[in-house]
C-alpha positions in Angstrom: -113.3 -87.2 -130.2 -111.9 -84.3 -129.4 -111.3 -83.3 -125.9 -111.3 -79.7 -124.8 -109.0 -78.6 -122.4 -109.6 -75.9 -119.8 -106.2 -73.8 -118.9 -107.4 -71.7 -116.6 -108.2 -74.7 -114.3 -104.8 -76.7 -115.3 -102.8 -72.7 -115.3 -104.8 -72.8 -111.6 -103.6 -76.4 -110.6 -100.0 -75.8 -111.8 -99.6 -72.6 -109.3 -101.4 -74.6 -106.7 -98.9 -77.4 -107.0 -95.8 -74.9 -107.7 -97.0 -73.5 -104.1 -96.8 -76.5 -102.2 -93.5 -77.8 -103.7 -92.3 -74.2 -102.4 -93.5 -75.1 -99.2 -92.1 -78.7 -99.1 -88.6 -78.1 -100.3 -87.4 -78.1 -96.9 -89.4 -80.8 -95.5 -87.8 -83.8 -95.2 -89.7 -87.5 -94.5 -90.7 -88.5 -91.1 -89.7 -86.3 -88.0 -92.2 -85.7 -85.0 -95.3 -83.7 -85.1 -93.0 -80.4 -83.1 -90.5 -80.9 -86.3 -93.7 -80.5 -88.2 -95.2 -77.5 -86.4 -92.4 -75.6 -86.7 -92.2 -76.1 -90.5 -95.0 -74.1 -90.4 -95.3 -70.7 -92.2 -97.6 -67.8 -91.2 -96.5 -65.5 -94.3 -96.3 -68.6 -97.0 -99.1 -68.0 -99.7 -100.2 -71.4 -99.1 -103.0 -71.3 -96.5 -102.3 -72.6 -93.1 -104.8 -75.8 -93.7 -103.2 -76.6 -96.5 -99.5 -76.3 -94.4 -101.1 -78.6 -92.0 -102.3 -81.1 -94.6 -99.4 -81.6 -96.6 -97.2 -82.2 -93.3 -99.9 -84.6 -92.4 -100.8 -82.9 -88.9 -104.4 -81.8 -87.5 -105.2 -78.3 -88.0 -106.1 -77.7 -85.1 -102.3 -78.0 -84.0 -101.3 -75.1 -85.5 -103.4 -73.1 -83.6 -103.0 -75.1 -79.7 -101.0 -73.5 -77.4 -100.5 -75.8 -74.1 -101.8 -73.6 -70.8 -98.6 -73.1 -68.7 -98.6 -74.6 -65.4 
């Protein structure tokens, strides 16, 4: 059998992936969830989700800001 392969989708995958090696190149293992915050890039092409997911922090903590006392 004969198995057809779709490049679009794998063309698709292979930027997806070349994006979030861009993205990681200066990440290094470990280091707190601030270290991880600030790796994060508001003008990357990778969406700000996927920023958050790949450093393994919430969403949401890209957006917090602590009220000032």
């Amino acid at each position: 059998m004969e198995s057809t392969i779709d490049l679009k989708t794998l063309h698709a995958k292979i930027g997806e992936l070349t994006l979030v090696n861009n993205f990681l190149s200066g990440a290094r293992e470990g280091g707190t969830i601030a270290e991880h915050k600030a790796m994060i890039d508001r003008s990357h092409a990778l969406p700000l989700g996927r920023q958050a997911r790949e450093l393994e922090i919430s969403r949401g903590r890209i957006y917090y800001l602590p009220k000032p006392v």
